[in-house]
N, C-alpha and C positions, 0 to 999 in steps of 0.2 A: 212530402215524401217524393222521392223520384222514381224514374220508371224503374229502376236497377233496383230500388227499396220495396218495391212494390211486387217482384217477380221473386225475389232473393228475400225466403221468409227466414231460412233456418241455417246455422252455419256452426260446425260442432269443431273446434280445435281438439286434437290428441297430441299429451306430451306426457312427459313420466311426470315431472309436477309442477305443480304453477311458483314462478319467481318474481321479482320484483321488474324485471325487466320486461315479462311479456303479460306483466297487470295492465300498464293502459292502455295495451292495444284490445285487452280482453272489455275495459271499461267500454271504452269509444266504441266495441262490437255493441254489448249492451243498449248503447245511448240509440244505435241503428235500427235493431232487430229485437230488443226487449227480452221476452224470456224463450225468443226464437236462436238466441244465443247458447251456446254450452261447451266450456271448457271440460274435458278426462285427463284427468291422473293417474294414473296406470301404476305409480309405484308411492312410495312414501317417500319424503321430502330425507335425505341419509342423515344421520344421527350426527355427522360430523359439520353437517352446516347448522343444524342445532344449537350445538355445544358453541358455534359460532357468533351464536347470538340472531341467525337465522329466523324468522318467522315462519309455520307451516301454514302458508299461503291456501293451499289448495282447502283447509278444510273453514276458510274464514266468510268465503262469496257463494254469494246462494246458485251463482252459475256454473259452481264446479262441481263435478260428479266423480268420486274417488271407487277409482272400480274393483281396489284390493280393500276395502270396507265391507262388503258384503257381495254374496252370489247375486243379488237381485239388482244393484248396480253395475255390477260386470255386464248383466245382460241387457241392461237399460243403455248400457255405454255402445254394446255391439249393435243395437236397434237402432241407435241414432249415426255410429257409422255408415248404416245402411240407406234408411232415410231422409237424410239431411239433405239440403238443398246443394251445400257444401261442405266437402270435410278438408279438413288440413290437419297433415300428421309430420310429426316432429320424431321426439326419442320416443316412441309407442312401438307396440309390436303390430306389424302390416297385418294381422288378423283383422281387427277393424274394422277395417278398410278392405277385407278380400271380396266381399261378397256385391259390395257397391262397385269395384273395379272391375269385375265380373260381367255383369252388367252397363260398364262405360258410363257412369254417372262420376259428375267433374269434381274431379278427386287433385289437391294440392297435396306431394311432400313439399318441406320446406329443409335446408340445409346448410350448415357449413362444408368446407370444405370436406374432401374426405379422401386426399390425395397430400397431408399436411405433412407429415415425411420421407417424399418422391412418389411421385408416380408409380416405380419399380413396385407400392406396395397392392398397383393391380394386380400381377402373376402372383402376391400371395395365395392358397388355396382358402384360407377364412374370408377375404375379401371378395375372392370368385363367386362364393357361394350365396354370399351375402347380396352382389349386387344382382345375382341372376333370380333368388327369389325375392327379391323388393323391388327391383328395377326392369330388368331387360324382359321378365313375363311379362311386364304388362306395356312393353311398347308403343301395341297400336292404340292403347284405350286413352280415356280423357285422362291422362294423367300429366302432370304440369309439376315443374320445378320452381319455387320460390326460392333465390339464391340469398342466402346470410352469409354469404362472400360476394364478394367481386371473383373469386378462383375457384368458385363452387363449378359456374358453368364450365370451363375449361377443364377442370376434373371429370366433370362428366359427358362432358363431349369425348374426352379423351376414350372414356367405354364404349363409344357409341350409344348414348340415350340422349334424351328430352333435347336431339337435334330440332330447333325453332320451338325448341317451347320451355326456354328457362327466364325466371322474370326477376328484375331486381328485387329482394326485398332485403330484412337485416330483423336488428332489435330495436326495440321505440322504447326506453325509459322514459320517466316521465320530464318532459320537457315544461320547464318555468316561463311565464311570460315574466321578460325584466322590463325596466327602465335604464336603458343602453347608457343615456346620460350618468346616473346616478350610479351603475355600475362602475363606471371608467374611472369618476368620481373615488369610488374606494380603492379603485388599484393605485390612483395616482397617492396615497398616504401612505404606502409602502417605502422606506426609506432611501431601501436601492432594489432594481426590477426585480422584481421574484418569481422564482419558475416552480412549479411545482411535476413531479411524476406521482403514480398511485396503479398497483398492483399488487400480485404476488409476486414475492421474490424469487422469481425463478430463472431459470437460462435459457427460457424463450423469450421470458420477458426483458432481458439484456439491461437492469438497472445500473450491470456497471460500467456502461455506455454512457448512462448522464453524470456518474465521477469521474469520466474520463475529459468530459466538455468540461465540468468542473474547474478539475484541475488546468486545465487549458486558459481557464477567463482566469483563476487564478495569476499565474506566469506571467501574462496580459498585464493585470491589473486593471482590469475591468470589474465594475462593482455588481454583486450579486447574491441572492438567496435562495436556495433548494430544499425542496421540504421533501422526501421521500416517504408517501405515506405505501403502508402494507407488511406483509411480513410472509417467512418463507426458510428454503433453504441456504439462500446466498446470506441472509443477515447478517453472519459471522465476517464473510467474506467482505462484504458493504464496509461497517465497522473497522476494518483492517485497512482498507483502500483511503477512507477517510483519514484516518491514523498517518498512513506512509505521506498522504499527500499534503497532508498541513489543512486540512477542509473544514476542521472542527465548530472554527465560528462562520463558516456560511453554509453547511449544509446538516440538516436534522434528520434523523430516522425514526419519524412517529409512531410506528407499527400501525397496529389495525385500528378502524374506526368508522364511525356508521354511513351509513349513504349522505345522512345531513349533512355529516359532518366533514364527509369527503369533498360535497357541493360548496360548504363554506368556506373551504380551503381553495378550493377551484375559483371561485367570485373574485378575493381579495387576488389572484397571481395575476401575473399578466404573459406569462409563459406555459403550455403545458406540454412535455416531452414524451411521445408516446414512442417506445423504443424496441416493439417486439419484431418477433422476427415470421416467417409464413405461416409457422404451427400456431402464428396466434388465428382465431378463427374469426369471429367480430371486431371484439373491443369496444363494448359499450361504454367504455368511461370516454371514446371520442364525441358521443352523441354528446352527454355530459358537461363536458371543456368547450367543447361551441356552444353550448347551451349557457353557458359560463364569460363565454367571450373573452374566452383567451386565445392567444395566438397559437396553435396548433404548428408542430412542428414534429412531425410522424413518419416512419419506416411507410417505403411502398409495399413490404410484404405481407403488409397488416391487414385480414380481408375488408375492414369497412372503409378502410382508406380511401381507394380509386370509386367511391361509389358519394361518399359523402365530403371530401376534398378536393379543392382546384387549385397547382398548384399557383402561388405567388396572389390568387387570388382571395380563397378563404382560410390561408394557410403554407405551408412549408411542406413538400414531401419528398425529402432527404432519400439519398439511394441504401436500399437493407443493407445493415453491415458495418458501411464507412462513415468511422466515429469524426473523420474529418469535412464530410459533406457535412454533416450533422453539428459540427461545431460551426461549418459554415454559415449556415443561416444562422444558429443561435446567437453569434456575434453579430449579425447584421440587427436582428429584431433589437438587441438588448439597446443599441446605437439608436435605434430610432422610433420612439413614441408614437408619433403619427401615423407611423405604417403597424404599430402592432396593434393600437384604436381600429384602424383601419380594417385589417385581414381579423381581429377580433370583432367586430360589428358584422361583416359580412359571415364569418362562421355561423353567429349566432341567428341570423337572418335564414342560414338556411335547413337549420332546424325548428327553428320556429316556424316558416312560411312551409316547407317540403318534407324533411326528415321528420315526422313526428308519427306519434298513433294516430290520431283522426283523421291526416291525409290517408295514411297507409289501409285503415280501417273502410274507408269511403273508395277508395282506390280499389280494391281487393273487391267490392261489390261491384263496381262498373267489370272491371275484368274478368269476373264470371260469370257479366249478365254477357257480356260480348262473344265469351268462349262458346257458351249452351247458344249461342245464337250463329256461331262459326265465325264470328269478326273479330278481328285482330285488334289489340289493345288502341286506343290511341291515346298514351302517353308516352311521349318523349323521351324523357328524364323520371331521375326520383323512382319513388317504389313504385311496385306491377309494371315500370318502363320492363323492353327487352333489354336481356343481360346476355351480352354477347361472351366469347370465348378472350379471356385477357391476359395476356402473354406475361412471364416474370420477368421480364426485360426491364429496367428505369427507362422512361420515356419521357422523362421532363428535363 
């Protein structure tokens, strides 16, 4: 155990409920701190991820504490806000956490953006409100930003708060160790490159930006396959684009389907088009796709983009918007195998070696043995690095 394991007994995450995406950072807490761990749930898991086929996560781990179950949990939940070595709070109510903040004991929010359609929606009056009692009362105390954007900081510098003190972090799904060879191995059985996208259909998600490349490799005659998994509002709209553009036999609209099953479709592409626009806020199906070793080729508006992509490096990052930068590369990768081997091995390289829960978990303990001791981080890169202010300019 190390000296940071050794000082750092007890670390209480608050969110409204536990999902699949913030389970192995919750695990790898565990594997640290043991039953010095504790996840709260503050609300019930909505009936409509349910129906979804959703798991209600929070009431499955002996580490979660669900604090609309009963009054004597509530207040178990408010105790351990108080006394925790460490708190970190997400979608929770800063109740919590008021009385530790009080007292200046080292308190993490964590966040996406929250500037996702302009700025202008600071001089809102509900946003005023919102950030003066969550944010700007507690200025001088130990409070710290975890940013799940790359534009979370910039958002919130833009209020004036957690000036020098916001830190890269994001979402950790669960990351596969592969066999890179045997990987590449199954994309090469693919008859012609296949790309795949996956989300909800919506128009932040811009799915009909990858029938618009489509239809382009089409015209081309360049050979190709597009699997569209998700489902949503545009369906109708998809369907019809498909239809005008003649795409029938190279592009499918799977609808929805499970996380395995999203990961088995990700393995076999060797393309994957992540197409949102600022309002998207993470994007953990990027963690996913490098995790996957596909050739990433993703919007810079997208927040986990500029945190876990270099361009030309581990990937493609096309300017927000323009369906013709974005056809740009996607004709170059399709051209060249070697280089999508290539920028797909190193994506996956760098969530397996960096982006993952166990860095991020072991990470997040060095950087609040450092903060209670007033020393500055010392990581670089990757999660707990400082998260500087990042302009919406393309810069590649």
């Amino acid at each position: 155990m190390n000296i940071a394991q050794e000082k750092i007994r007890t670390v209480t995450l608050f969110s409204n409920f536990l999902n699949h995406h913030q389970l192995p950072f919750c695990n790898e807490m565990c594997k640290l701190l043991g039953n010095g761990f504790h996840f709260v749930a503050t609300e019930p898991i909505p009936q409509e991820r349910l129906d979804m086929g959703y798991q209600d996560m929070s009431v499955l781990y002996p580490f979660s504490l669900n604090t609309y179950s009963s009054e004597e949990a509530y207040q178990r939940a408010l105790q351990l806000g108080y006394e925790s070595d460490v708190a970190i709070i997400g979608s929770a109510p800063i109740s919590f956490v008021k009385k530790r903040l009080k007292e200046n004991k080292l308190t993490f929010y964590y966040s996406e953006r929250i500037f996702r359609e302009g700025k202008q929606r600071a001089f809102y009056p509900r946003m005023i409100v919102k950030l003066l009692r969550n944010h700007h009362r507690f200025f001088n105390k130990e409070l710290y930003m975890l940013c799940s954007s790359a534009y979370t900081a910039s958002d919130f510098h833009f209020v004036r708060v957690y000036r020098n003190k916001t830190f890269k972090w994001g979402y950790f799904p669960e990351i596969k160790e592969q066999n890179i060879d045997k990987l590449f191995q199954k994309k090469r059985q693919n008859l012609v490159p296949k790309m795949v996208w996956v989300g909800r259909l919506l128009d932040l998600k811009h799915p009909d930006d990858a029938l618009e490349v489509a239809s382009g490799l089409k015209v081309e005659g360049i050979p190709f396959s597009l699997d569209i998994i998700g489902t949503g509002p545009l369906q109708s709209k998809l369907f019809n684009l498909i239809e005008a553009y003649g795409l029938s036999k190279e592009v499918r609209l799977l609808g929805s389907m499970s996380p395995d099953e999203v990961r088995k479709h990700m393995e076999e592409a060797d393309i994957f088009l992540f197409t949102s626009d600022f309002r998207e806020g993470w994007g953990a199906v990027l963690n996913e796709a490098m995790n996957s070793g596909c050739t990433v080729i993703a919007s810079h508006a997208i927040g986990s983009v500029p945190f876990l992509l270099e361009h030309r490096k581990n990937g493609f990052i096309y300017r927000n918007g323009d369906v013709g930068h974005l056809f740009g590369f996607v004709h170059e990768a399709l051209r060249d195998q070697d280089l999508r081997k290539c920028l797909g091995s190193r994506a996956y390289a760098t969530v397996w070696e960096t982006w993952n829960a166990r860095v991020a978990s072991q990470r997040l303990i060095t950087l609040s043995e450092a903060l209670i001791e007033g020393k500055s981080t010392v990581f670089t890169d990757g999660p707990c690095s400082r998260a500087e202010s990042h302009s919406h300019r393309y810069e590649h």
